[in-house]
SETI-214491 format. One line per field, with one value per residue (C-alpha): residue number from 1; residue in three letters; x, y, z. Coordinates in pm, whole numbers, plus 50000, padded with zeros to 5 digits. Example, Ala and Ser with C-alpha at 12.3 -4.5 7.8 and 13.67 -1.06 7.14 Angstrom:
# residues 2
kolvo (1 / 2);
mitor (ALA / SER);
u (51230 / 51367);
v (49550 / 49894);
w (50780 / 50714);
This chain:
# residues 300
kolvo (1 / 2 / 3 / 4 / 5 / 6 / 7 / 8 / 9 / 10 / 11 / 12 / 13 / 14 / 15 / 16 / 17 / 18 / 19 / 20 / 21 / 22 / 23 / 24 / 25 / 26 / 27 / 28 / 29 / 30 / 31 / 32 / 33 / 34 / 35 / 36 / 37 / 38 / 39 / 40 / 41 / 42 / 43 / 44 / 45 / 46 / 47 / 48 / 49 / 50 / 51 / 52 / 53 / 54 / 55 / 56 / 57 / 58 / 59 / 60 / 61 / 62 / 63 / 64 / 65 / 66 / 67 / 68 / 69 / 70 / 71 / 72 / 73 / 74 / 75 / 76 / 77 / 78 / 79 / 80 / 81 / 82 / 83 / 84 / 85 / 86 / 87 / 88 / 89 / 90 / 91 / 92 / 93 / 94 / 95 / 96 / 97 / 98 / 99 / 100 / 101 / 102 / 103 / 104 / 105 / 106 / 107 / 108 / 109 / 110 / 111 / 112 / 113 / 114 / 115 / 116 / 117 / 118 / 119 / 120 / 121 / 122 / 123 / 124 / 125 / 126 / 127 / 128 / 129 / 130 / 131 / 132 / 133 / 134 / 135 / 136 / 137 / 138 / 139 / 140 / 141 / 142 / 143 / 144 / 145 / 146 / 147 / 148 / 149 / 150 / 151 / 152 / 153 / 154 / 155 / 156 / 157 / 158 / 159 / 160 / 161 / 162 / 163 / 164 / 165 / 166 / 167 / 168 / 169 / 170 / 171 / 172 / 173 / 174 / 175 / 176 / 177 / 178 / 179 / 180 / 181 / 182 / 183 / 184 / 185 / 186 / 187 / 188 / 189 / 190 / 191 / 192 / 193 / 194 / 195 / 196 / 197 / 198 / 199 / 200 / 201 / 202 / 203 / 204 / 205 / 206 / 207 / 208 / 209 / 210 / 211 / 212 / 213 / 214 / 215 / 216 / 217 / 218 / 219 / 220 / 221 / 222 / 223 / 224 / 225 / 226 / 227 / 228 / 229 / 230 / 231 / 232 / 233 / 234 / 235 / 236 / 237 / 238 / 239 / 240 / 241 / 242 / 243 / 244 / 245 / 246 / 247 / 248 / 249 / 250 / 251 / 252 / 253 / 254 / 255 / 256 / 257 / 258 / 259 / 260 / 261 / 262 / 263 / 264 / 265 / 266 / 267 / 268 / 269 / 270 / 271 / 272 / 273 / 274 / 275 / 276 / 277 / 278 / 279 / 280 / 281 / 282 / 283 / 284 / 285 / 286 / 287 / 288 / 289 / 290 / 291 / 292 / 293 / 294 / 295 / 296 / 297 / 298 / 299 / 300);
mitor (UNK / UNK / UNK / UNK / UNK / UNK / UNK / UNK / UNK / UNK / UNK / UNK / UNK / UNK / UNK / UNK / UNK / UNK / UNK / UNK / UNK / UNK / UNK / UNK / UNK / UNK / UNK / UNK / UNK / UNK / UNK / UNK / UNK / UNK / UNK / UNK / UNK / UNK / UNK / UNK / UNK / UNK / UNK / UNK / UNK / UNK / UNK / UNK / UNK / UNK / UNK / UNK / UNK / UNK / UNK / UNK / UNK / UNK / UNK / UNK / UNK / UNK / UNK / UNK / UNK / UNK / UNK / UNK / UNK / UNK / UNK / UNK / UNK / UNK / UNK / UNK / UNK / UNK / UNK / UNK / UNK / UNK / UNK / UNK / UNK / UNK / UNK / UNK / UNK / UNK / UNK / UNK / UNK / UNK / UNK / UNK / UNK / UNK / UNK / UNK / UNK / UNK / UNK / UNK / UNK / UNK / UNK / UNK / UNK / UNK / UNK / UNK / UNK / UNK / UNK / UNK / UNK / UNK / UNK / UNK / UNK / UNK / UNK / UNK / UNK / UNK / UNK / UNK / UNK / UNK / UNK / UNK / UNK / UNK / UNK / UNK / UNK / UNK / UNK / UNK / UNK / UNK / UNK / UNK / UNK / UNK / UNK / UNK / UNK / UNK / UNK / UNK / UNK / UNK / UNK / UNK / UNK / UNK / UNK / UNK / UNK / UNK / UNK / UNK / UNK / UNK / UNK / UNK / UNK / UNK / UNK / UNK / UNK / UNK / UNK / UNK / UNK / UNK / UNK / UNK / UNK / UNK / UNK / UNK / UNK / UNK / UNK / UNK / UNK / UNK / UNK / UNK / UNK / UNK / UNK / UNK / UNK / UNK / UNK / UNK / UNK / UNK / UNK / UNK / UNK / UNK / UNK / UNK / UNK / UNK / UNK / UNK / UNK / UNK / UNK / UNK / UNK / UNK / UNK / UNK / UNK / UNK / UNK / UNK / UNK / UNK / UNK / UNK / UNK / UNK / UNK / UNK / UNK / UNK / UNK / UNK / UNK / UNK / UNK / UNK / UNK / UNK / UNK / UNK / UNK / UNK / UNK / UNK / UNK / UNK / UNK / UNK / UNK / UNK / UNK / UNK / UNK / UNK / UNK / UNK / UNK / UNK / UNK / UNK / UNK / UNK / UNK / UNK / UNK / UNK / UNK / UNK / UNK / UNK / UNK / UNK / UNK / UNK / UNK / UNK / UNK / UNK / UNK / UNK / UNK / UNK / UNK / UNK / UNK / UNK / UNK / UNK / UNK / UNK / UNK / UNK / UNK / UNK / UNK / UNK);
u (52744 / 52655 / 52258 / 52164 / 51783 / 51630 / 51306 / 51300 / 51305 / 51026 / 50838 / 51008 / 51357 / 51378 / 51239 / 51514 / 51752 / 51637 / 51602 / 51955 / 52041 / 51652 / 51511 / 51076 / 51022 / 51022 / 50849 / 50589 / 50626 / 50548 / 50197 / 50071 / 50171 / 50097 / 49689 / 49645 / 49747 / 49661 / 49318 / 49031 / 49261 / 49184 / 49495 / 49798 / 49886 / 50260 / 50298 / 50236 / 50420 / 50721 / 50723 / 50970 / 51186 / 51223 / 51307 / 51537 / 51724 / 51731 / 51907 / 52123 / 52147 / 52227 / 52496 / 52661 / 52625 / 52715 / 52801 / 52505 / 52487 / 52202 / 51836 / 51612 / 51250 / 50911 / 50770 / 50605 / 50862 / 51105 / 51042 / 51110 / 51402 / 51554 / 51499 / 51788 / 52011 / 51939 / 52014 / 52320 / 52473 / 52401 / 52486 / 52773 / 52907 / 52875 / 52670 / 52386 / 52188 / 51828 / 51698 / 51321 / 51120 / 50744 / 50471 / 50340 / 49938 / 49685 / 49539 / 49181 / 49159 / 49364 / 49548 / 49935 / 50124 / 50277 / 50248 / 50023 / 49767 / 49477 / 49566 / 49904 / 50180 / 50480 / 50820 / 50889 / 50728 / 50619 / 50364 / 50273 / 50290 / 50399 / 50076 / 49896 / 50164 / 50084 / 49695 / 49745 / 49901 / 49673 / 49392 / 49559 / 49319 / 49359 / 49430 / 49741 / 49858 / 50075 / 50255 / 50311 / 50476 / 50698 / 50853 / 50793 / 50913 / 51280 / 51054 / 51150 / 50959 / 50887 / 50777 / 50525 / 50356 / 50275 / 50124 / 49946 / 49785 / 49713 / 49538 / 49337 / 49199 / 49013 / 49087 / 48864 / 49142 / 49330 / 49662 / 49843 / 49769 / 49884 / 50210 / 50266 / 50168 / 50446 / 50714 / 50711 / 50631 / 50908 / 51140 / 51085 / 51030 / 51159 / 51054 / 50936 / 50718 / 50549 / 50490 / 50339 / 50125 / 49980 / 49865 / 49733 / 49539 / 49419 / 49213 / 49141 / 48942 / 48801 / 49048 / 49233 / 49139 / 49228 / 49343 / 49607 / 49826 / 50179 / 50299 / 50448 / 50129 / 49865 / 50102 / 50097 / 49694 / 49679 / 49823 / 49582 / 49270 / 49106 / 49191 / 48925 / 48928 / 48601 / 48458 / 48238 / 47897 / 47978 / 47670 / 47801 / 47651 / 47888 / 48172 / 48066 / 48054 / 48391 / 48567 / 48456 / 48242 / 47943 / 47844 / 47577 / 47395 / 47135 / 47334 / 47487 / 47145 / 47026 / 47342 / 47260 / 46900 / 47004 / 47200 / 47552 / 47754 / 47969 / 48198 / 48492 / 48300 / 48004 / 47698 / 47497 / 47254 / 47314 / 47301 / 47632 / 47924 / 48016 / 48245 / 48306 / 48348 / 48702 / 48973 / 49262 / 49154 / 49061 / 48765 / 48729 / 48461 / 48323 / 48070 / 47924 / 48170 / 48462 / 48730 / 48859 / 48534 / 48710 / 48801 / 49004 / 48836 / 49085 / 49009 / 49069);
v (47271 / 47271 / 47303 / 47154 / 47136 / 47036 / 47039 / 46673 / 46646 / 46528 / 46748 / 46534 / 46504 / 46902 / 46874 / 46677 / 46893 / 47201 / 47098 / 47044 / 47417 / 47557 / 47505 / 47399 / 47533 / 47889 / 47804 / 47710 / 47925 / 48228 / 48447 / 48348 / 47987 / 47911 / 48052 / 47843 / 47544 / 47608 / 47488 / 47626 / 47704 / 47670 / 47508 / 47633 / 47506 / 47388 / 47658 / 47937 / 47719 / 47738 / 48051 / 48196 / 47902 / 47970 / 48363 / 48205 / 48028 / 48342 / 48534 / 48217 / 48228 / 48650 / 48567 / 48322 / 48446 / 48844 / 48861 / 49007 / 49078 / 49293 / 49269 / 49526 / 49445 / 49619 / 49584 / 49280 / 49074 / 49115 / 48710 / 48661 / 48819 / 48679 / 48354 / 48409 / 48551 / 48261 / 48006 / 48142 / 48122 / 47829 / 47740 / 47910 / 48018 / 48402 / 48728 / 48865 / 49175 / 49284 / 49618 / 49675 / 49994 / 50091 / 50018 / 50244 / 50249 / 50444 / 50606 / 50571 / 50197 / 50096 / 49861 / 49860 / 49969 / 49673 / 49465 / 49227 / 49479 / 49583 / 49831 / 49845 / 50068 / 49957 / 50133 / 49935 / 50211 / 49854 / 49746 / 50114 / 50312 / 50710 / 50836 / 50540 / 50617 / 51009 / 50946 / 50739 / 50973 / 51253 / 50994 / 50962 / 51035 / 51308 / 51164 / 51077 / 51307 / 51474 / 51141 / 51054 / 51352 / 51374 / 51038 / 50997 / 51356 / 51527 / 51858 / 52022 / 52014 / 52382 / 52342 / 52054 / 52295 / 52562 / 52247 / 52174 / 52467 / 52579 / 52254 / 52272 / 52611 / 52404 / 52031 / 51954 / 52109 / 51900 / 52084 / 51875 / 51537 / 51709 / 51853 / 51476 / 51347 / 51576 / 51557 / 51169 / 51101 / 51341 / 51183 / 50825 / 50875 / 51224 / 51562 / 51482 / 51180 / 51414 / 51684 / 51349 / 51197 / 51561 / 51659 / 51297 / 51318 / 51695 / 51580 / 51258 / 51474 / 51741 / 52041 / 52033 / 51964 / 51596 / 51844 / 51974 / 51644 / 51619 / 51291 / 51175 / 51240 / 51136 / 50741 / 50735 / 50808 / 50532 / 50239 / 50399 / 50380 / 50176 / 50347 / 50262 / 50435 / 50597 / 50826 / 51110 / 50936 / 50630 / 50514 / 50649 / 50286 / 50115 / 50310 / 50232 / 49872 / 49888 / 50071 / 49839 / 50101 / 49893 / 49517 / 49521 / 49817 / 49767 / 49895 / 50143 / 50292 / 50290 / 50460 / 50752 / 50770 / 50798 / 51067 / 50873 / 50940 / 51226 / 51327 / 51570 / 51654 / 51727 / 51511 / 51378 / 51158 / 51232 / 50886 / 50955 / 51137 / 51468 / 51630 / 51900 / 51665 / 51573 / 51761 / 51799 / 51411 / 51271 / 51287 / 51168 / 50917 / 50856 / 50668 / 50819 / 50982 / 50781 / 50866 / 50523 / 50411 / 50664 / 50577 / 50753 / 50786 / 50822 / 50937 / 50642);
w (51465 / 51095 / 51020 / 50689 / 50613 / 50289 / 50150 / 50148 / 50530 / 50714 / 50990 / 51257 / 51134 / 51129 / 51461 / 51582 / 51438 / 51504 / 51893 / 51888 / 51891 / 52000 / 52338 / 52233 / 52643 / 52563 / 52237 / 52361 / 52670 / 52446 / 52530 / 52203 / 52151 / 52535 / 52517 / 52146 / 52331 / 52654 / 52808 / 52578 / 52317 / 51904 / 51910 / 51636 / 51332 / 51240 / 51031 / 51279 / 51538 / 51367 / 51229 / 51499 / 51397 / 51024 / 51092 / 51352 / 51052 / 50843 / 51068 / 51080 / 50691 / 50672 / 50953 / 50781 / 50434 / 50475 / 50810 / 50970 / 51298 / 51405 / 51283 / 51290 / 51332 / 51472 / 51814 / 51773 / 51581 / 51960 / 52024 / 51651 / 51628 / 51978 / 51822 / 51537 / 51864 / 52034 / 51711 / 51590 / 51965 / 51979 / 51689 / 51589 / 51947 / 51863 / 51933 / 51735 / 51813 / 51787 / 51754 / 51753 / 51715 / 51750 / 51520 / 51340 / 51373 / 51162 / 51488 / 51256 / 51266 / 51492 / 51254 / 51188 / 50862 / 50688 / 50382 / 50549 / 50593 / 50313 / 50068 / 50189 / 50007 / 49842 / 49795 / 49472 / 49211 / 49031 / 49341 / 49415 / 49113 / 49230 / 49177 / 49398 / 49691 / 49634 / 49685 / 49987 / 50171 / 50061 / 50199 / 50564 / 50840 / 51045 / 51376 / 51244 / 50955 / 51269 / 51379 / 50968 / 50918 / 51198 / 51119 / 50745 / 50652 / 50691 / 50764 / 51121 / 51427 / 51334 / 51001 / 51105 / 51332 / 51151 / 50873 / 51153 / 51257 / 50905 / 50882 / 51183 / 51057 / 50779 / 50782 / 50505 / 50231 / 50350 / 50374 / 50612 / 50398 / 50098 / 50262 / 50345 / 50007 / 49876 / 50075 / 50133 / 49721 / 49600 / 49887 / 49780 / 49402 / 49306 / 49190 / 48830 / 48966 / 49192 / 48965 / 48771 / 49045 / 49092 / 48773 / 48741 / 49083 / 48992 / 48655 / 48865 / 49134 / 48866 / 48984 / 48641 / 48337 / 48087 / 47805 / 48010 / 48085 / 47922 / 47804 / 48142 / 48349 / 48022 / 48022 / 48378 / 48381 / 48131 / 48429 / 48700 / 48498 / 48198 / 47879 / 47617 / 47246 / 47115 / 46842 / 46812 / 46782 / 47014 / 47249 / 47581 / 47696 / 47467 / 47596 / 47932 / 47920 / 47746 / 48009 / 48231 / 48451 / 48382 / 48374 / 48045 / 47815 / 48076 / 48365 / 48179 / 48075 / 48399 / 48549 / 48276 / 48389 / 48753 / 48676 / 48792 / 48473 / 48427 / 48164 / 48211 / 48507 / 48436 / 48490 / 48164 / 48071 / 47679 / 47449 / 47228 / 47284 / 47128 / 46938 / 47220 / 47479 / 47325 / 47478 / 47310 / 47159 / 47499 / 47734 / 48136 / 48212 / 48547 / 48765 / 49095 / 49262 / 49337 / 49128 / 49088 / 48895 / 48599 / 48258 / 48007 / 47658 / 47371 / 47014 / 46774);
């Protein structure tokens, strides 16, 4: 009862094998498997095929390894995870048990969270920086901001409804979103990250202003936008092109004439910067509206 694959086996010798302690009938039994193959079918690749198989043999490897016996998985990973039960009964002549809970679907797009998915967020602070998880949540749509709360928040069922009707009394502030943003950013990352991934967000949407950021919240600016370092006098074209918020001085002149360009705010069409647009040694650039299409502008 011993499985030993290597990378130097050949798609048919881990075939054998594998059939030794896998039945292929409810393989290819399977809703999904059955209509790829099945008469007018686009067919399925080996890679998909066995894709049940290798989780199958990971469950295998966690059992054996640290003594795993239950595997917890979302709706639609039930047949994947049944296939480990399955394999290490077979192959080890013991139980294993599967535990599988809803999805969780952004009620806007009818898509389901998970790292698969565009624009998906990470808990690892290095994939999602705080600030990054912080404006996703304050982005969630409000036909779900209810559901996210209630199972990505330790609030009460209490709490969430007064959020709720606060935030149907003017949903474009945004309260609810914000109340999520909070609670699931300082629950993940901690208080002084959140207080960070505010104050960063704030001068990112033009409610506070670049002169005000402490050292925490100016370095963590600094890995959400290009930083670029200008003086007094610079072509605002120049600094453009350098931040990366345009492609050539051409389009850079053009976004000034069409009045796209703002700095700390404020819309301009100016040719050089100024010695009052430094605040406290460091200035906000933007194009259009989109906060993302920002740069920082240091003295230097």
């Amino acid at each position: 009862n011993n499985l030993d694959w290597t990378k130097n086996m050949t798609v048919i010798e881990f075939l054998r094998d594998i059939g030794k302690h896998f039945s292929m009938t409810p393989l290819v039994q399977r809703d999904y498997i059955a209509k790829r193959l099945g008469d007018g079918g686009a067919g399925i690749s080996f890679t998909e095929f066995s894709y049940t198989l290798l989780q199958g043999m990971d469950f295998l490897h966690l059992y054996d390894a640290m003594g795993v016996i239950l595997q917890l998985g979302g709706a639609d990973q039930w047949g994947n995870c049944l296939s480990g039960v399955e394999l290490i009964r077979r192959a080890r002549g013991k139980e294993a048990h599967v535990v599988t809970m809803p999805l969780v679907i952004n009620k806007a797009t009818g898509k389901k969270f998970g790292k698969s998915e565009a624009g998906a967020v990470w808990l690892d602070p290095a994939k999602t920086t705080p600030t990054q998880f912080y404006q996703f949540w304050v982005n969630a749509d409000d036909e779900g901001v209810e559901s996210y709360l209630k199972i990505f928040t330790e609030l009460s069922k209490e709490e969430i409804e007064q959020i709720m009707a606060q935030h149907r009394e003017g949903p474009k502030r945004r309260s609810a979103q914000i109340r999520l943003a909070q609670e699931v950013t300082k629950l993940l990352h901690g208080d002084e990250e959140l207080v960070t991934a505010q104050r960063v967000t704030e001068v990112l949407t033009g409610n506070r202003s670049v002169a005000e950021l402490d050292d925490a919240a100016l370095n963590a600016m600094r890995g959400e936008i290009p930083t670029v370092h200008a003086q007094p006098g610079a072509a605002l074209a120049d600094v453009l092109v350098q931040a990366g918020l345009a492609s050539s001085k051409t389009e850079a002149r053009r976004l000034l004439q069409d009045n796209a360009v703002s700095v700390n705010g404020q819309k301009t069409q100016k040719e050089f910067l100024e010695e009052q647009d430094f605040q406290n040694g460091r200035l906000l650039i933007r194009k259009g509206k989109a906060f993302k299409d920002s740069a920082l502008v240091e003295r230097g």
